[in-house]
Backbone as CSV, one residue per row, in Angstrom:
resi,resn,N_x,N_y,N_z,CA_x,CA_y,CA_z,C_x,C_y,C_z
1,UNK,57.403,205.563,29.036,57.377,205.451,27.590,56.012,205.882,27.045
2,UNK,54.710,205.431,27.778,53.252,205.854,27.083,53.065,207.253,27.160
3,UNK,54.095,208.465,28.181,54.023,209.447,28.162,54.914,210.021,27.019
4,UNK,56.173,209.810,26.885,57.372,209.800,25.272,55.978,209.595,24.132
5,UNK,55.255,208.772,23.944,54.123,208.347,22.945,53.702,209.425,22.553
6,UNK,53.041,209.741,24.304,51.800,210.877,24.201,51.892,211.642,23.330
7,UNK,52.998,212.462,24.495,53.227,213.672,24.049,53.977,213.913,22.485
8,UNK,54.600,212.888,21.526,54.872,213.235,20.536,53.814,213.033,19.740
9,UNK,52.890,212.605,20.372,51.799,212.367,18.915,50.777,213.752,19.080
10,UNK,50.908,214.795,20.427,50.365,216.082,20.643,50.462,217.089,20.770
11,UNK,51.127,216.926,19.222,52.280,218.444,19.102,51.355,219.312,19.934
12,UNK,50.559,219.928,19.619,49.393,221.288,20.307,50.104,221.301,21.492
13,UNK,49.387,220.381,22.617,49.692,220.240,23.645,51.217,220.167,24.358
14,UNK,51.905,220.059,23.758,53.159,219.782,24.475,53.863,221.150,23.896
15,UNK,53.232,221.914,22.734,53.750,223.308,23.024,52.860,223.781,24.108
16,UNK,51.442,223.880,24.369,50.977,224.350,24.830,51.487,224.476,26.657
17,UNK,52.030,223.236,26.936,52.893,223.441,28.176,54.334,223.766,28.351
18,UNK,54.564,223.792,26.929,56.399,224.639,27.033,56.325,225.919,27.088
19,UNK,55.271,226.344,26.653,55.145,227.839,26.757,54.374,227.917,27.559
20,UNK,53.748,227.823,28.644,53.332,228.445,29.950,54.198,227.591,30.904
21,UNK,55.403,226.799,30.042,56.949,226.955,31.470,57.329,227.850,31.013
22,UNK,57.772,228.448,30.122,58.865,229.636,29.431,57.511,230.926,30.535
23,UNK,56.563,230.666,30.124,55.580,231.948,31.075,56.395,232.205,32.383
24,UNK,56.297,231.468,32.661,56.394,231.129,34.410,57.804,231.293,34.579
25,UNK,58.817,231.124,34.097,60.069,231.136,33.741,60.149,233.010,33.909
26,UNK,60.089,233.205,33.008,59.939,234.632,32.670,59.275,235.198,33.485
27,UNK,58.206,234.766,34.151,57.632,235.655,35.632,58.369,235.306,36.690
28,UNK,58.515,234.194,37.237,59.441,233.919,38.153,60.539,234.226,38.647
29,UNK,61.507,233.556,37.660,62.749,232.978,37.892,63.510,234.510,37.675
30,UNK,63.271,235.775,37.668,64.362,236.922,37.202,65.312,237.266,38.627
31,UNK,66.397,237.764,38.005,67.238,238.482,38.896,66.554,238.567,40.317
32,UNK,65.486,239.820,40.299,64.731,240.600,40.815,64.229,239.624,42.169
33,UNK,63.430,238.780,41.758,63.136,237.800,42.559,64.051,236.994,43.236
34,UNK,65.370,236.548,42.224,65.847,235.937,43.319,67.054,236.414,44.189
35,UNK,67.125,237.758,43.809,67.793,238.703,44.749,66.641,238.729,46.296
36,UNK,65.711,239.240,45.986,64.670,239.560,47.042,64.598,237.865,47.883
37,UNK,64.799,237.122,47.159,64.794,235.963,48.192,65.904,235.535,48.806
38,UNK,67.138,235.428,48.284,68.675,235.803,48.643,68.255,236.622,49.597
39,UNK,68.368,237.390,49.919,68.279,238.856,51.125,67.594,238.032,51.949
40,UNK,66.318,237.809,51.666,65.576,237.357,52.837,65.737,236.158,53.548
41,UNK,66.516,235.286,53.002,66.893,234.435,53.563,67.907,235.034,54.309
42,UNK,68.925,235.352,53.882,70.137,235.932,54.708,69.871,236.864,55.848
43,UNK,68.699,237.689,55.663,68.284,238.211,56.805,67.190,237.762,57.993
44,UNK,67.260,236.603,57.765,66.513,236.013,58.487,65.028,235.923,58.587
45,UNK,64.765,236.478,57.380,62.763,236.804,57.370,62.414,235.538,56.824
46,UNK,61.399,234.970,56.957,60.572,233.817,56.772,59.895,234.333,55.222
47,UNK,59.615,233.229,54.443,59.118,233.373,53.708,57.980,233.166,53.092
């Protein structure tokens, strides 16, 4: 609950970490990547 508090009383901040998840999101998480990790798992390469 003192974190529910926090973070509504810091607007700034609590965008400031939704948007460097949406970052990371958007670098991460694409097709691209998780094709290339799909494969590699299936082919047996370590990661």
């Amino acid at each position: 609950m003192e974190k529910i508090d926090y973070y509504l009383n810091h607007e700034e901040e609590r965008q400031r970490i939704a948007l460097r998840g949406l970052s990371r999101t958007l670098r991460d998480h694409t097709y691209r990547n998780r094709l290339h990790e799909l494969l590699s798992i299936t082919n047996g390469e370590s990661q």
